[in-house]
N, C-alpha and C positions, 0 to 999 in steps of 0.2 A: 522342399520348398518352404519357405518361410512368409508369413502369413502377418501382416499389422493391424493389430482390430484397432480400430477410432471408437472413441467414445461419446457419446451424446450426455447433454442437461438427463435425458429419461434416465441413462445407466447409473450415472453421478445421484440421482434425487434417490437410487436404490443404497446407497451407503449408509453405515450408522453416522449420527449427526457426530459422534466422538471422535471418531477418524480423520485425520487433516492431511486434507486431500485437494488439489485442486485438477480441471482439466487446462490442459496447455495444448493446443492445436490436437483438440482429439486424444492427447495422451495424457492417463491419470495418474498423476504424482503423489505417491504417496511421500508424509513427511515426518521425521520421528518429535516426537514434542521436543520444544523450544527447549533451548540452554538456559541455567539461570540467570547470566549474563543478558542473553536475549530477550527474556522477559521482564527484567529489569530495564532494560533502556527501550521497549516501547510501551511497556508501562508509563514510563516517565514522560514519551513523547504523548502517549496518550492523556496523561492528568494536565501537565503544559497545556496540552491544543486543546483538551475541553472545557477547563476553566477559561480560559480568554473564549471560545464560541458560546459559553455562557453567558457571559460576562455581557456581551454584546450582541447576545440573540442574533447571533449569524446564521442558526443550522445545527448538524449535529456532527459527532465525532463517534465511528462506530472502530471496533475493536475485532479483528477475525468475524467478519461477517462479508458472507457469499457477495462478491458482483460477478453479476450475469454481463458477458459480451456479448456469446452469441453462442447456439449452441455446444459447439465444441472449446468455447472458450468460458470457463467459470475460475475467477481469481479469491482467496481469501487473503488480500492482504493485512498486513500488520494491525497499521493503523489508518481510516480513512474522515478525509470532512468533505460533508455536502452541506452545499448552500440551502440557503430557506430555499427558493424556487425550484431547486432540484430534487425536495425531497420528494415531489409525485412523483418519483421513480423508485423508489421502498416500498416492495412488499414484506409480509411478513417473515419471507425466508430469503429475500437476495435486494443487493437494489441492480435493478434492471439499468447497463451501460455504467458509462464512467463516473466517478465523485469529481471536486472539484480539485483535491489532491486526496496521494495515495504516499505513504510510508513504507518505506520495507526497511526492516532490520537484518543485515545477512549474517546468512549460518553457514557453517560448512557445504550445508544438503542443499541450498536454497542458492546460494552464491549466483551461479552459472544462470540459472530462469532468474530470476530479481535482476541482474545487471545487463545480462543478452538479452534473453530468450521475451521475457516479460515486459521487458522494459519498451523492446519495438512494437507488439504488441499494444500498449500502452500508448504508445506515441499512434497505431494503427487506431486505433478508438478514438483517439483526439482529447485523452488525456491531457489539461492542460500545465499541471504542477505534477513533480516527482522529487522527492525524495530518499535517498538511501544512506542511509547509518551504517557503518561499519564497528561493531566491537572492537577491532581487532587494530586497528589503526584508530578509530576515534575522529574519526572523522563524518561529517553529514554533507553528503552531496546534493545540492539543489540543481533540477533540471528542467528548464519550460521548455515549451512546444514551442517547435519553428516548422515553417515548411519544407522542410529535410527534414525532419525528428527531433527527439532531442539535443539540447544543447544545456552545458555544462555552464549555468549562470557562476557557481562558487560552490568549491571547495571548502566548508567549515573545517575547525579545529577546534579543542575548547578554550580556549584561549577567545577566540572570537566569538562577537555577540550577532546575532541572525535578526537581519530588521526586515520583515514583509507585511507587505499588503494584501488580506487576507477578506473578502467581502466588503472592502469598505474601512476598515477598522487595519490598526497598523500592531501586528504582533512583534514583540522583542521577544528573542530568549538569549540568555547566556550558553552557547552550545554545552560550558562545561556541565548543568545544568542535566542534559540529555544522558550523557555518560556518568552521572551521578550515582556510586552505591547506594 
């Protein structure tokens, strides 16, 4: 007989903080650190997105830090921004529920939850922006919430420059930019 243990927030907070890890419906994912590739292009989407939320006191831009959904669901992704009004939901070790966008760069290991698994998820929470980079194609795909789920606003390439409305304030980036060695 085969036996599926679910994990809880309590099982998860018993982890060393070094281990990246997240919970996905109960189940703990473990993930091997990031490609240098990987870390280079959310790097980059991170320096981008936090200089313009500076720039313009929107909020903050956090980097591999915990959001809490709900007990069996704790995501660490890539890169995130929360608005001023939503920071009362930052404690000091998770923000409690969704940002106002979320980033993921895929990996090998990560592919299948970042685009399926997480991403409905995401859209279950009422995530409203989604973004996904691929290394590998070079591409950044933009998704906002509809009431069916996600929907695929545009397909980047670096060739194209990415114009959003971001708290108020209108961010440009060059995509080639994101893919930058």
């Amino acid at each position: 007989m085969q036996v599926h243990v679910k994990f809880t927030y309590d099982d998860y907070e018993l982890i060393p903080e070094e281990k990246k890890c997240e919970l996905i419906d109960g189940d703990l994912i473990m993930s091997p650190s990031a490609s240098f590739r990987h870390q280079v292009i959310a790097g980059n989407i991170n320096e981008i997105l936090r200089a313009f939320v500076r720039k313009y006191k929107l909020g903050k831009v956090l980097y591999e830090f915990d959001m809490y959904l709900d007990d069996e669901n704790i995501f660490r992704p890539d890169v995130m921004f929360i608005a001023n009004e939503n920071l009362v939901n930052v404690t000091a070790k998770y923000l409690r529920g969704v940002p106002d966008l979320v980033i993921e760069v895929l990996s090998p290991s990560t592919k299948k939850n970042d685009t399926i698994i997480k991403k409905g998820l995401y859209a279950k929470f009422g995530l409203a922006e989604y973004w996904i980079a691929d290394p590998e194609t070079k591409t950044l795909d933009v998704f906002h919430l509809t009431p069916k789920g996600f929907a695929l606003q545009k397909s980047y390439t670096p060739s194209d420059t990415l114009v959003k409305t971001i708290a108020d304030a209108t961010l440009t980036i060059a995509v080639a930019e994101i893919f930058a060695d």
